[in-house]
N, C-alpha and C positions, 0 to 999 in steps of 0.2 A: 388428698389434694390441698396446698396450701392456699392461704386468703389472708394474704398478707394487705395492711390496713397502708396508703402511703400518703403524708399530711404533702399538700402541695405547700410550698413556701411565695407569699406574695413578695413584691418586688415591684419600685415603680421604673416607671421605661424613662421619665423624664432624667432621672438620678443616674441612670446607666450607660455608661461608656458606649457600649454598643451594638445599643439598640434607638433607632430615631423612627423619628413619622415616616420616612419611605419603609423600613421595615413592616411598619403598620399597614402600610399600603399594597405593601407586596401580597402579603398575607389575606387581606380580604379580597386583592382581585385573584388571586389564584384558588378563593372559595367564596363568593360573594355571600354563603347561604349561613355563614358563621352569625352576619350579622343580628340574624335573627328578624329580618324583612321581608323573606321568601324566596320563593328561585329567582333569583336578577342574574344579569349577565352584565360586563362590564362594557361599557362602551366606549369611555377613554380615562386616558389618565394624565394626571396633568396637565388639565383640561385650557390652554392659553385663555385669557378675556384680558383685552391691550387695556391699560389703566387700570384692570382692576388685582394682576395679580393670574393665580393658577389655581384650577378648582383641583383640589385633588384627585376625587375618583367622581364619574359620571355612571349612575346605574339605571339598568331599565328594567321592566319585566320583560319575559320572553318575545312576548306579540311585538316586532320590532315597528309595526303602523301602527298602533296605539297603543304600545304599554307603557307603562307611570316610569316616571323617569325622576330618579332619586340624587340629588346634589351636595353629595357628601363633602364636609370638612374635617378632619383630622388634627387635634391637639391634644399634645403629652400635657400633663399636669392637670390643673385647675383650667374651669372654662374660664373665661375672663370676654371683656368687652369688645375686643378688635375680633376675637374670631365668630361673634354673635352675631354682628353687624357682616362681617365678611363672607360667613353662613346666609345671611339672607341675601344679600349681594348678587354671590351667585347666583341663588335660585331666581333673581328678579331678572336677572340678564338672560338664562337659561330660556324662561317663561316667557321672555317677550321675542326672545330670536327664535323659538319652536313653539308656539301656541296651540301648534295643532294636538301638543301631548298635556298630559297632565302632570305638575310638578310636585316635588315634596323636598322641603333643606330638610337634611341631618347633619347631628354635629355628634359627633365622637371624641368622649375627651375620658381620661383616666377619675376625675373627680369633678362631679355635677354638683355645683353646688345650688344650695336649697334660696340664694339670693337669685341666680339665674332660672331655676325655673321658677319663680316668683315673678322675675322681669317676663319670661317668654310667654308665663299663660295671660299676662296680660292684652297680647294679641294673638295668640293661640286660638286658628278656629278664623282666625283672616289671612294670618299667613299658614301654609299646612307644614309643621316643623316638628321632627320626630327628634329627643338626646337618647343617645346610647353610652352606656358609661363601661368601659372597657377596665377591667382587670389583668395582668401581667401575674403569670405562677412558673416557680419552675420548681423540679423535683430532677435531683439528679443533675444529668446535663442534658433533660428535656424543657423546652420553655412551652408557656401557651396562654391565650387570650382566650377570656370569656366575657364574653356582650351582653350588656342586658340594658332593656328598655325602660328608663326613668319615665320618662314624657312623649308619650304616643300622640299623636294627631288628634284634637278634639272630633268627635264624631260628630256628625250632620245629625239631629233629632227629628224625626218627622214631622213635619211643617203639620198645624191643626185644619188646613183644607190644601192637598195637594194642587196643584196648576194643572190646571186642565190641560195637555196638548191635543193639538186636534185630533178632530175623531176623523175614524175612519169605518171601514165593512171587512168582513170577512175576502169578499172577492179582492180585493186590494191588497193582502198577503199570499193568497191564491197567486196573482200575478206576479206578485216580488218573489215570493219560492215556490211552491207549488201545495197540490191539494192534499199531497202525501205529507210532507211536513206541518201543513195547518192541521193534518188530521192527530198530529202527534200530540200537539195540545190540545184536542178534545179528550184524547186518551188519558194526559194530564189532570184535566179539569175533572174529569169520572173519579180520581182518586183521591181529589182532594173535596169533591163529595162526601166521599164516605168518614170525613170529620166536621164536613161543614157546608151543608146542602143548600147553603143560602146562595153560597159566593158564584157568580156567572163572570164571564171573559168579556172585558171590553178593549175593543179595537182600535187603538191609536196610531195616530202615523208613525211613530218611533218603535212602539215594543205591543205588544198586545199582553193587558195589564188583568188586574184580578179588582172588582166590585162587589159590593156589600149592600144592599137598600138601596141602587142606583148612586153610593157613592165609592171613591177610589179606595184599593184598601189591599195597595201593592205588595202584600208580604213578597206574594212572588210575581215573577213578569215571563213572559214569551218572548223571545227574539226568532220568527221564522227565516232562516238564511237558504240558498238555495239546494245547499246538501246538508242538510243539520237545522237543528233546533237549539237555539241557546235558553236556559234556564237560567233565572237570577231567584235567588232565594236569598232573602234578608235575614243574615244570623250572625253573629259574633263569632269572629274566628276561634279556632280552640284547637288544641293539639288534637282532640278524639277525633273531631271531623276531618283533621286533614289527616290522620291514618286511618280511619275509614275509608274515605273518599280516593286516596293512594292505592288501598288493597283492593277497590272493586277496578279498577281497571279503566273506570269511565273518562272522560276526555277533560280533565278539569283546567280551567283558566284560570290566571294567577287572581288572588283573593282580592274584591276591590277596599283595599282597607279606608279610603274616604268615606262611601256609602255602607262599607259593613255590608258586604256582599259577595256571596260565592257564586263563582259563573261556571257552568257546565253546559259544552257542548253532546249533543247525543244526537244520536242516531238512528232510524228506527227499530231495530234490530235491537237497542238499549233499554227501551221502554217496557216489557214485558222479560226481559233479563233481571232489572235490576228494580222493579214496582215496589219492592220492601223496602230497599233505599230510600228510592224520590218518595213514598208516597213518607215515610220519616222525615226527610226533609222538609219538605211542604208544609209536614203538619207539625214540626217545632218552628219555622219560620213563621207559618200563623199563630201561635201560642206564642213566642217573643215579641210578638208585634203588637197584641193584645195585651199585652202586660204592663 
């Protein structure tokens, strides 16, 4: 069997007769996942905003009522100044016409340079802005782009005394989904005993949360819904987890990469299928958290 070795030849898109930024655009909306931001789907292109121009590509996550909606710009060559400001631009017009989603600029350019993200991280963490620095190869008369993430979103660090939201009681979940689902996180909470007998459930109107000594200590949280339970576990994304988490089959929602958060819907029928899993999960999200 041959294993023939073949060197891609680089090539920039900017220098090239014929290849431009709609190329570039075509190419990610017909595979948004190239980008290397997760599964998105595109939801327009050439996006009009009267005065300010046209956003290039508009990405969401799948959940089409709340998933993060990503406000890509696109430029061949060096980043430069007009499309930083133009980057944020959009995302501030995006934000304020749909508030009800969560927003992220990206800018995509062939060369990031080391002054630009010097300029970005100085507000990095106020504005949520991810650079992707795109590569052009061809071999033969094959071409192709490879993406890679220079400057990811500052992550949120755990505040030294989380915000109280209000408390609530177990019957108050009971009513919002039922006793079958609340029992699911008891189920939950038995297994993450078995690394840490201290930690007990406490009840909030939003999520039903994980406690320590009577204080907050959310590695992971409850979401009781009326047919399913949502699972948030605080962990750093990683390739292992998401083909792990791919190969079992379980209902997983797009990663919350602000919070550094995997969401998993389950079922009751999931919990006693899959306890080697979550009870793995749980108990690296308490160990990352601690650390």
């Amino acid at each position: 069997m041959e294993n023939n070795f073949v060197k891609p030849e680089f090539f920039s898109l900017k220098h090239h007769a014929n290849f431009n930024e709609k190329w570039v655009q075509e190419r990610i909306a017909e595979d948004p996942k190239i980008l290397g931001l997760g599964d998105l789907i595109v939801r327009d292109k050439e996006r009009r905003h009267p005065g300010a121009g046209r956003l290039d590509l508009l990405l969401q996550e799948p959940d089409l009522e709340s998933g993060r909606r990503y406000e890509v710009e696109i430029q061949l060559g060096r980043t430069d100044e007009s499309h930083i400001i133009r980057t944020i631009e959009y995302w501030d017009i995006e934000r304020k016409r749909y508030p009800q989603f969560d927003h992220c600029a990206v800018i995509v350019a062939e060369d990031i340079t080391s002054r630009f993200l010097n300029v970005v991280n100085l507000f990095n963490g106020f504005i949520p802005m991810i650079a992707v620095q795109m590569k052009a190869f061809r071999w033969g008369g094959n071409h192709s782009l490879i993406f890679t993430t220079v400057m990811d979103e500052r992550p949120l660090g755990p505040p030294e005394k989380e915000e109280q939201p209000p408390i609530t009681d177990r019957s108050y979940w009971e009513s919002k989904s039922s006793q079958e689902i609340v029992a699911m996180a008891d189920r939950l909470l038995e297994m993450i005993k078995t690394f840490d007998p201290e930690v007990e459930m406490k009840y909030n109107k939003f999520y039903i949360g994980m406690a320590k000594d009577g204080e907050p200590d959310n590695f992971v949280s409850f979401g009781p819904k009326s047919n399913f339970l949502k699972l948030t576990a605080r962990l750093d994304q990683s390739g292992d987890w998401d083909a792990e988490l791919d190969q079992s089959g379980l209902d997983l929602m797009p990663y919350d990469r602000r919070n550094r958060r995997y969401r998993i819907r389950l079922k009751p029928q999931d919990i006693e299928k899959h306890a080697s899993l979550l009870t793995k999960i749980m108990k690296t999200a308490c160990i990352e958290t601690e650390s």
